[in-house]
N, C-alpha and C positions, 0 to 999 in steps of 0.2 A: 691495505689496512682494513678496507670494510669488508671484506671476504674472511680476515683473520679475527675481525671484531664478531661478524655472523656466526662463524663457522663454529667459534669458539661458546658461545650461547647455543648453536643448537645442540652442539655435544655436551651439554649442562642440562638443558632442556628435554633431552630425548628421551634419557633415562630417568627421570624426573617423570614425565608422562607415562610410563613404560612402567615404574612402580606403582603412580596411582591409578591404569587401569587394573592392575591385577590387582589391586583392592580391592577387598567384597565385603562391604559390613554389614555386621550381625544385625540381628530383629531384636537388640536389646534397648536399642533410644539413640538420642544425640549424642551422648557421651560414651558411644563405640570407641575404641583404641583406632579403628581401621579407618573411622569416618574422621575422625583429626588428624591423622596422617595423609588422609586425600585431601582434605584440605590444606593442610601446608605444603602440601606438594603444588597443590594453584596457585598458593602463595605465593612461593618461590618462582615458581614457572613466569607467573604476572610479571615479579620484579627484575626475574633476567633476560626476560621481553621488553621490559618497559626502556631499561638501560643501555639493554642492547640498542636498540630503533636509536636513542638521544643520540648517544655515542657516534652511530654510523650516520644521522643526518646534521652532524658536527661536522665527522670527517670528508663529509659528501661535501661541505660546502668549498672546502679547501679543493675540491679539485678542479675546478673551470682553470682558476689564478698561476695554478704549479702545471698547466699543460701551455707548452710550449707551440705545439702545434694548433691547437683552437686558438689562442691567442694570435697566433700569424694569419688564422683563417678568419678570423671577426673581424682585420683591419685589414684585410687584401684579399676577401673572397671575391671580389671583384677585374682582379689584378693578373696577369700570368706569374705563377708561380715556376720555384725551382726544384728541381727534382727533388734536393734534400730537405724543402719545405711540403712539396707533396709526401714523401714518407714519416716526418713528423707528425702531419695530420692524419694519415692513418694509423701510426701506431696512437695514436692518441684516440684517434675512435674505435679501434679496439677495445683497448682499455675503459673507453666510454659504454661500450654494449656490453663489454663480459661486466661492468657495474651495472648496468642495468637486469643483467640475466640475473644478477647474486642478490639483488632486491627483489627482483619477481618472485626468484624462488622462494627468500627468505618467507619474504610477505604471504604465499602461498601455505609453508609452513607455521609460520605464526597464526594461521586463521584457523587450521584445521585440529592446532597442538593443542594450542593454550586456550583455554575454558576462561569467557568474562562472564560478569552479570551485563543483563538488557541495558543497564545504563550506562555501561562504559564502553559497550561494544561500536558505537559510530566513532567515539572521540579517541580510541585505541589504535595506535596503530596509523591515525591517519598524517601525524608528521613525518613517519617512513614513507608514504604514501604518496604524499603530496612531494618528496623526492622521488620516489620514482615517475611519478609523471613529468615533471620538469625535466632530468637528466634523459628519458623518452624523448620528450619536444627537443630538448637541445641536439639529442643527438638524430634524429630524423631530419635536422636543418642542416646540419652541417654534412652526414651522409651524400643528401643529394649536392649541396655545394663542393663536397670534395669528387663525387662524380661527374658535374660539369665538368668542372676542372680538367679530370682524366680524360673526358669525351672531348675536349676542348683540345687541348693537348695531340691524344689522338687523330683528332683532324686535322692539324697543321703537320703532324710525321705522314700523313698518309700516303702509301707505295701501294706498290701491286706488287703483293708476294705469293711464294708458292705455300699451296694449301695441299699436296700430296708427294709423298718423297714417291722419287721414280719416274715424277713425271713434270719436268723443269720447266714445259708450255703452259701447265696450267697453272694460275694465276689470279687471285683477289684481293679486291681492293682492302688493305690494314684496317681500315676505320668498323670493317663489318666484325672480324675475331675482338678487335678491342674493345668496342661496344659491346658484344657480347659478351668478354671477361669482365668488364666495369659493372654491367648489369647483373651478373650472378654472383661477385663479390661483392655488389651492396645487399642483394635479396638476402643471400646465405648469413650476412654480419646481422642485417635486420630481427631476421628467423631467429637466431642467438638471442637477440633482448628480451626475448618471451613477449614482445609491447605490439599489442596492436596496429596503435596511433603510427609506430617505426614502420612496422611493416606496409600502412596502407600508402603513407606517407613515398617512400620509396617505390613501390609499385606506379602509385600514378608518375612517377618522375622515368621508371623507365615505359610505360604504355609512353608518352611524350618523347622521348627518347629515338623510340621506332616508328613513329605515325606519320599519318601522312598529311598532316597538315604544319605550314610553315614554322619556322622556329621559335618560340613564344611561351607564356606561364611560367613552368617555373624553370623552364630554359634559357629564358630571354629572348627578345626579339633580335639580339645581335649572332646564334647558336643556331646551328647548323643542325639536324635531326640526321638520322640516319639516311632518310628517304631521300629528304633534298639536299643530303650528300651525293648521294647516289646517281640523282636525277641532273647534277652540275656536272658529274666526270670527276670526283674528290678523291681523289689516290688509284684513280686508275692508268696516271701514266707515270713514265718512270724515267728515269732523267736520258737524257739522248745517248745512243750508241757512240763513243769512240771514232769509230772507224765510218760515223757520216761527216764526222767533220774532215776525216782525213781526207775522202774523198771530194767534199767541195773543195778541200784546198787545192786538191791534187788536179783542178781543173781537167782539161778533157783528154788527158796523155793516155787512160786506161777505163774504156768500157764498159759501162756500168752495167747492172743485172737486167732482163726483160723487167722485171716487172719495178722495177727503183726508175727505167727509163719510162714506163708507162704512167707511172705515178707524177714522175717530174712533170711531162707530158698535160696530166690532168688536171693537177694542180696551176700549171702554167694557163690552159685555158680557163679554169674556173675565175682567177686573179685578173688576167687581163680580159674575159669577156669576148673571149675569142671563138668562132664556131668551132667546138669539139670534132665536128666530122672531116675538120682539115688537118689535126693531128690525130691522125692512128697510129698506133703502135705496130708495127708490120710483122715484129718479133712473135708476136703470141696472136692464137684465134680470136676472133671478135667474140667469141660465145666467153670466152674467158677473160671480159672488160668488166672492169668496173663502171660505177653509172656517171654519166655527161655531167652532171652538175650534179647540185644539192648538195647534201654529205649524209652521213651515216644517220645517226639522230642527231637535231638538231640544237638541242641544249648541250648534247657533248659537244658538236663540233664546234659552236662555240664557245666552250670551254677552254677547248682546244687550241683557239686561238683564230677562230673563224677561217678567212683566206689565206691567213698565213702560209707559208713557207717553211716554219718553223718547223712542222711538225709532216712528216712525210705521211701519204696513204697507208700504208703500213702500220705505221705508228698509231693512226687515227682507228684503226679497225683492231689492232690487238688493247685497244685501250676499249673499242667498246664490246671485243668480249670479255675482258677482265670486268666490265663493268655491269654483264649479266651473268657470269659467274657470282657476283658481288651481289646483286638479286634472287639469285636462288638460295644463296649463302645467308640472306636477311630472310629470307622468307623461311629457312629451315629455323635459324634463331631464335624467329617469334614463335613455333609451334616448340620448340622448346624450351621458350620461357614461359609459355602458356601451361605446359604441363606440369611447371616448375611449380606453379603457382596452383594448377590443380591439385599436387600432390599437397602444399601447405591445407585447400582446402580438406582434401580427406584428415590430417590429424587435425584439423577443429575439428571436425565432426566427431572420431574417434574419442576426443577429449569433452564429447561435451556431448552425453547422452541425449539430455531433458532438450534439446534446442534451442537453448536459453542464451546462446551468442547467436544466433540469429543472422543480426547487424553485421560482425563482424565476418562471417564466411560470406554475406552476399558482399561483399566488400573485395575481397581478394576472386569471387567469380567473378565478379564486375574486368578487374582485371586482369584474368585469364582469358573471359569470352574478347576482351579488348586487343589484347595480342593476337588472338585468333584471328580477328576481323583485320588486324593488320599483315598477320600470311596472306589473305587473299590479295588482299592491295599489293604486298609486294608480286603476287603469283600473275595479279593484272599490268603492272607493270612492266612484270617480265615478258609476257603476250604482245602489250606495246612496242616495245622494244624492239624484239625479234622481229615482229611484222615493217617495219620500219626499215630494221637492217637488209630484210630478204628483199623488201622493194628494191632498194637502193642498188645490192649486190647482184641482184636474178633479174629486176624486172619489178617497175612500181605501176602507178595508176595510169599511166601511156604506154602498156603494153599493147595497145590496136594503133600506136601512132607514132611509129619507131621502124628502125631497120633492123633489127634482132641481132644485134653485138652480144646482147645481156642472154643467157641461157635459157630464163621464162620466155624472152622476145622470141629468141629463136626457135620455140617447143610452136608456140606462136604461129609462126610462120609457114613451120611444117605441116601441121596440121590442115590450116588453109590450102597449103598447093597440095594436100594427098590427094590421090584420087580411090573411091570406094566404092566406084561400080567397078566391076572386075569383072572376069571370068577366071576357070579354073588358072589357067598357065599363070597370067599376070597374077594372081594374088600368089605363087606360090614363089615369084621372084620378088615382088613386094616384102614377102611377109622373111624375106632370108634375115639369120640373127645378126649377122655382120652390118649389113644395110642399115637396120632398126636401130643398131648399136652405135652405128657411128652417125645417122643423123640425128638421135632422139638423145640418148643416154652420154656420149662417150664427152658432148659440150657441157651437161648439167655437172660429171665429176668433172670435170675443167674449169667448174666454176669458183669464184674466190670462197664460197661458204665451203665447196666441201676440201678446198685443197686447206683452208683453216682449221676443218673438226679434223683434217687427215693430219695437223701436225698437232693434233690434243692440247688447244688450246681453249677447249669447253669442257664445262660439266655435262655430265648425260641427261640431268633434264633440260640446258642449253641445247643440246643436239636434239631431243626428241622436240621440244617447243618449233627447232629451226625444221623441222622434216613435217612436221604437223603444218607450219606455215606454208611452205614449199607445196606438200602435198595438196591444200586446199587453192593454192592459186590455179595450181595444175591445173586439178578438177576445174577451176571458172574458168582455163584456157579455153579448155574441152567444150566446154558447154555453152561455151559465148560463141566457137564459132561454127556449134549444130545450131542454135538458137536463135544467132542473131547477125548471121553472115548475109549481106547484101544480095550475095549469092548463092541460094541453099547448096548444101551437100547435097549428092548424091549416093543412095546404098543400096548396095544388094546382097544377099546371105555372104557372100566372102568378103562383102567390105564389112558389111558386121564383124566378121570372125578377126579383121587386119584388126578393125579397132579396139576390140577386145585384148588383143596380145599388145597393142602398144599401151594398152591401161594398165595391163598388167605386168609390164615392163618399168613403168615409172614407178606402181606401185613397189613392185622388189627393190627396186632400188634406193628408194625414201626408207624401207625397213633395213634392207641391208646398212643402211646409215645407221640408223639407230642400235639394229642390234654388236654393231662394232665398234660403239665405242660407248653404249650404256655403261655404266657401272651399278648398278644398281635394277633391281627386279623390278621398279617404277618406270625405271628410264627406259627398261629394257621392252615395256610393252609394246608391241605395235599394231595392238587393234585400234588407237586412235588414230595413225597413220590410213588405214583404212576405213575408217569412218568418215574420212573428210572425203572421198571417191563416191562413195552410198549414190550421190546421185548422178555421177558418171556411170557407174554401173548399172543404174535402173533405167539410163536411157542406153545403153548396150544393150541389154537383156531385154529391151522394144524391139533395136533396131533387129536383132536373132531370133524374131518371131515369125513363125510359120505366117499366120494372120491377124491381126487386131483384136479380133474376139479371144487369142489366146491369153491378151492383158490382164480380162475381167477377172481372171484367179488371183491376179497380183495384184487389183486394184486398191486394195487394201494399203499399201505403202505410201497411195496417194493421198487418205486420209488423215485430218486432224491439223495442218497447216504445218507440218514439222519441217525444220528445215533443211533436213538430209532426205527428204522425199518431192517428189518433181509434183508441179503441181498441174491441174487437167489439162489447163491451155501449152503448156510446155509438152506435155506427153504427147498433144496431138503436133504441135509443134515435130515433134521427134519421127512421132507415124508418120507426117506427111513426107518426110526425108526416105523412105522408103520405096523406091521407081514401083514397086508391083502391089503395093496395096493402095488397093479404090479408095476416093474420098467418102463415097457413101457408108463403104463399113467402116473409115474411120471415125465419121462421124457419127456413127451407129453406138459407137463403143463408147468416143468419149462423151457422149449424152445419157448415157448406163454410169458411167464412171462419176458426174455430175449429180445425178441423182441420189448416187448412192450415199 
């Protein structure tokens, strides 16, 4: 009705204004023919402005009373509501924003159309006025409550679905798509009302929405955010297989799989506290165990349901890559609703030459730079995480106080028993690819990370995060046990050269990770992969030096305290590992090295 009440005055209106600008009266006085026709044409214009506005904040007032759906949400916005009470209230705040769009405009046109005098122009106009700002506040209140609601909702369905057709392993948790369609169907209805107060109003409710601090404001303290969904394991597991039950029932008449008996196995010790090294699994290589205790992360795994039984190894690690798939998936969210909102920022600007909304663009940057800020949080989160998982699964902080079951242990261990004084014959039986392959490389793909990225059950920036991890413990394998072995190494030019191919054997193989199951030309780089080596290789490229004095052209990389460059005392560290270079010229060197 106020769209037909407007619409109908401004097409009364248009051509009204439209005759009195093409009036042009003569230089013969007041009583021009042309100048009393522009005047009644203001006249007219006044009176079907003036009537119009009554009329539509008549009708305006009728509609809180005849919506069916805001009346169920002012006495149970509090409440779980039911599907077909959730769709009443949206089509009702539809209908609330497209009233609101049809006032702004109105209001818009009525300023620029109809000509007052100075003393009618604040009190004209401002009963339409002071409806649109009310039917704004109401509808930015109910907006964000009907979005709780959805988010609300959304979090008690939460599953882990698939997010790419073709590829049935991968897998994110619901609450991260749902969240992000709740939040761009409230921004994009907001944007609709032409109203500021809506859109800032809505913005801070989804910057809250995705943050990282607990659930609170205009969430409630009892509302779950995205993040500390995320961080509990909230839709990333998904109801039990079928065919586990059959099998408990089915007690021990048929066999169960290595790794369902390894898991029994571990979960059996962890429950009763029982020494892990008395149940091995005999079926599969120790390089290919999972770790003795602990769990995955441990907010999921008590989620999970801590010691339980319930929920098998398996079960606990496909839940917690659905649940960094689920972080990468929030992290891309936020820089797309960041832009979302960058973009509203460019049409203010577009829309407002002089700078004179000011307030209202630093308003929506406020919440664009805020979503930005929370990509990185989730982008740190997801670093946490992984690094968490790669302990647990390869090798965590008692990598030097273990028997190398775990794949990091075991890279570990190799390294300590290599031997690197050689001569010709011996390094060339050392350095065979079969040999290298089967103690170094053939246990790390045996391992559970990579037989999990092998069933594409991660995203490729999950997989490059998990090779980046990987690749930097390596590297501290390596340089823990040139560094800080009880017992130094010993090197000479071909132990140099072994250690060089086994760096750069790990190295291939962390890239070859990444580049096989990247999807994306982000996931797919692997110069970080190689950055995390930088100082593995700058203590190679010591130990392959002719003499010490050859460093001081390199010495450069030791400057500035960075942390992918070896610092002097380490370097000489590294020199002294070298059987034929003298203390004198090492210390020669690294006192040049120091100075400089």
């Amino acid at each position: 009705a106020i769209t037909v009440l407007l619409g109908e005055a401004s097409s009364l209106i248009q051509p009204l204004a439209a005759w009195r600008d093409g009036l042009i009266p003569s230089q013969q006085g007041a009583q021009d023919i042309a100048s009393l026709l522009k005047q009644m044409c203001e006249e007219a214009m006044e009176i079907l402005d003036n009537e119009a506005q009554k009329l539509a904040v008549t009708v305006g007032a009728w509609f809180r009373p005849d919506q069916r759906g805001i009346t169920t949400l002012e006495h149970n916005g509090n409440e779980r509501q039911e599907a077909a009470d959730l769709l009443s209230i949206e089509s009702s705040l539809e209908e609330m924003a497209f009233m609101c769009q049809v006032l702004s405009r109105y209001s818009t046109f009525s300023r620029q159309t109809v000509l007052r005098d100075e003393s009618n122009k604040d009190s004209s106009g401002s009963e339409l006025q002071n409806l649109l700002t009310e039917q704004s506040l109401h509808y930015s209140t109910f907006e964000t409550r009907l979005a709780t609601l959805q988010f609300n909702q959304a979090l008690s369905l939460a599953t882990p679905q698939l997010i790419e057709l073709g590829r049935p392993s991968l897998k994110v948790p619901s609450i991260v798509e749902d969240a992000h369609f709740v939040c761009v169907r409230a921004i994009d209805r907001a944007a609709g009302t032409r109203s500021e107060r809506a859109v800032w109003t809505v913005g801070h409710w989804v910057t809250e929405v995705w943050g990282v601090d607990p659930g609170g404001g205009m969430l409630g303290e009892s509302v779950k955010g995205v993040y500390q969904a995320l961080t509990e394991g909230v839709g990333c597991v998904g109801e039990p297989p079928v065919e586990q039950d059959n099998q408990h029932n089915a007690g021990q008449g048929s066999p169960s799989k290595p790794e369902n008996a390894f898991a029994a196995a571990l979960l059996e010790a962890v429950d009763d506290g029982d020494d892990y090294g008395g149940r091995q699994d005999h079926t599969r290589t120790g390089t290919n165990s999972a770790p003795a205790s602990g769990g995955l992360s441990s907010a999921l795994w008590g989620t999970l349901g801590g010691g339980s039984k319930a929920h098998s190894l398996q079960t606990r690690i496909d839940a917690e890559m659905c649940c960094l798939n689920g972080i990468v998936a929030s992290e891309n969210s936020c820089k797309a609703l960041s832009n979302l909102f960058a973009d509203l920022v460019d049409e203010q600007l577009e829309g407002d030459q002089d700078n004179s909304d000011a307030k209202k663009t630093s308003m929506l940057t406020f919440a664009k730079e805020e979503l930005a800020s929370h990509a990185r949080s989730y982008h740190n989160l997801l670093k946490q995480r992984v690094r968490g998982l790669v302990s647990d699964l390869c090798g965590a902080d008692d990598l030097f106080d273990c028997d190398g079951k775990l794949c990091l242990q075991n890279l570990r261990l190799f390294v300590e028993d290599e031997v690197y004084n050689l001569n010709a014959s011996s390094f060339r039986s050392m350095e065979d690819e079969e040999r290298l392959d089967a103690e170094i490389i053939a246990p790390i793909r045996r391992s559970q990370i990579f037989e999990e990225i092998g069933r594409d059950k991660c995203d490729g920036t999950v997989v490059l995060q998990m090779a980046e991890e990987m690749s930097l413990k390596s590297s501290e394998i390596i340089l823990s046990v040139l560094l800080k072995s009880e017992i130094p190494k010993e090197f000479n030019d071909w132990g140099a050269l072994l250690l060089s191919k086994q760096v750069r054997l790990l190295q291939n193989t962390f890239s070859g990770l990444v580049l096989g199951s990247g999807d994306t030309e982000e996931a797919c780089n692997t110069s970080s992969i190689l950055t995390q080596f930088n100082r593995v290789n700058q203590a190679v490229s010591i130990l392959q030096l002719e003499k010490p004095s050859d460093w001081l052209m390199f010495a450069y990389k030791a400057d500035g305290g960075d942390d992918t460059s070896l610092a002097a005392d380490e370097i000489k560290k590294v020199m002294r590992l070298r059987v034929d270079f003298s203390e004198e010229a090492i210390a020669t060197v690294c006192s040049q090295i120091s100075a400089n």
